[in-house]
Structure formats: structure tokens, C-alpha cells
N, C-alpha and C positions, 0 to 999 in steps of 0.2 A: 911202433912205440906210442902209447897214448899223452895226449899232452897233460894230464892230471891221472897221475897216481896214487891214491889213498891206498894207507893201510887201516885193516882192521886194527879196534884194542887189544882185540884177544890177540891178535899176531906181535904188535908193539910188548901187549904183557910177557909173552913167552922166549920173544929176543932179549928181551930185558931180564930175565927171570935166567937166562940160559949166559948171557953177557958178567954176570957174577955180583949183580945192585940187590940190595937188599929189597924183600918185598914191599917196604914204603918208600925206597927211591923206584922203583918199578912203578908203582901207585900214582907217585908222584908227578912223573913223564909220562905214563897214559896219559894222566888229566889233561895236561900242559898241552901233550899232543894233538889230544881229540878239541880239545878247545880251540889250538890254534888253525884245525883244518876247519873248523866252523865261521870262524871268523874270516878264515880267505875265502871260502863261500859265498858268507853273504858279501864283502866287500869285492867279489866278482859279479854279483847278482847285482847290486846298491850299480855297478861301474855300467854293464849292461843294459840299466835301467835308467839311468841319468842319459848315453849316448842316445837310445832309445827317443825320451822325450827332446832333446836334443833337436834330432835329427827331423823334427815336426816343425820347428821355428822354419826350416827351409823348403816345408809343403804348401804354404796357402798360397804361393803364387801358380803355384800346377796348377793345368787347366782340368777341370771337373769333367770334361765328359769329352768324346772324340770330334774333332774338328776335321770336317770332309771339306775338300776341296774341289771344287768345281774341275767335271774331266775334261779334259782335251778334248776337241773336234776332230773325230778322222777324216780330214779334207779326203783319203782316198775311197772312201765309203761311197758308194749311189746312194740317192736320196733316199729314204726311207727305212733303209737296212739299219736295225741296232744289235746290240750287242759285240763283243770280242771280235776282232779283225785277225787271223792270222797271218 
């Protein structure tokens, strides 16, 4: 099931047309309709966009680039041998 459903106008005109509203309450509720899916659009777009910049207030303290740590000494290694000990 998708979490946003739209219908087309032409779909809204034709339930409404077949529902028994006169062709200007038909007109009407298209409008109404297609306007109000626009508007939770943008005000899902506006909400996504605010969390967004949001979400940067809590970036400048990350650290910029990777921090290596000094490796452990393989005390069991003989002198000179590097690389991976299995």
C-alpha cells in the first residue's frame, strides 16, 4: 500500500460526474481537490526541507576527516617482521 495516494482530476471529474453533482459542483471539487494535494506537497517538501537544514545545526562539531589511531605493538612478532600476524 503506498503511503501517498493521489488521484488524477480526470478520475475525481468522472466519480463525481457518475456520484450524481452537477457539472459545476464536479468543477468545483476537482479544484478544491487538486489544490489541496498541492498544497500538502509543498507543505511536505517546506517540512522535509526545514528538518533537513535542521539537521546541520548538529554537523559542525563532526570531525572533518578520519582520525587514525596509533596500532598496537605485536610483542609476539620477531624483530623486524611487519605486517598482519595471524
Amino acid at each position: 500500500m503506498p503511503l501517498l495516494r493521489l488521484r488524477g482530476e480526470g478520475r475525481c471529474e468522472g466519480e463525481g460526474g457518475s456520484g450524481g453533482l452537477p457539472p459545476a459542483g464536479v468543477e468545483a471539487v476537482t479544484d478544491s481537490y487538486a489544490t489541496a494535494q498541492l498544497n500538502g506537497l509543498k507543505a511536505a517538501i517546506l517540512a522535509t526541507g526545514g528538518v533537513t537544514l535542521l539537521s546541520f545545526l548538529g554537523t559542525p562539531r563532526l570531525p572533518a576527516g578520519r582520525q587514525s589511531r596509533p596500532r598496537p605493538q605485536d610483542t609476539d612478532a620477531p624483530a623486524g617482521v611487519t605486517g598482519p600476524t595471524l
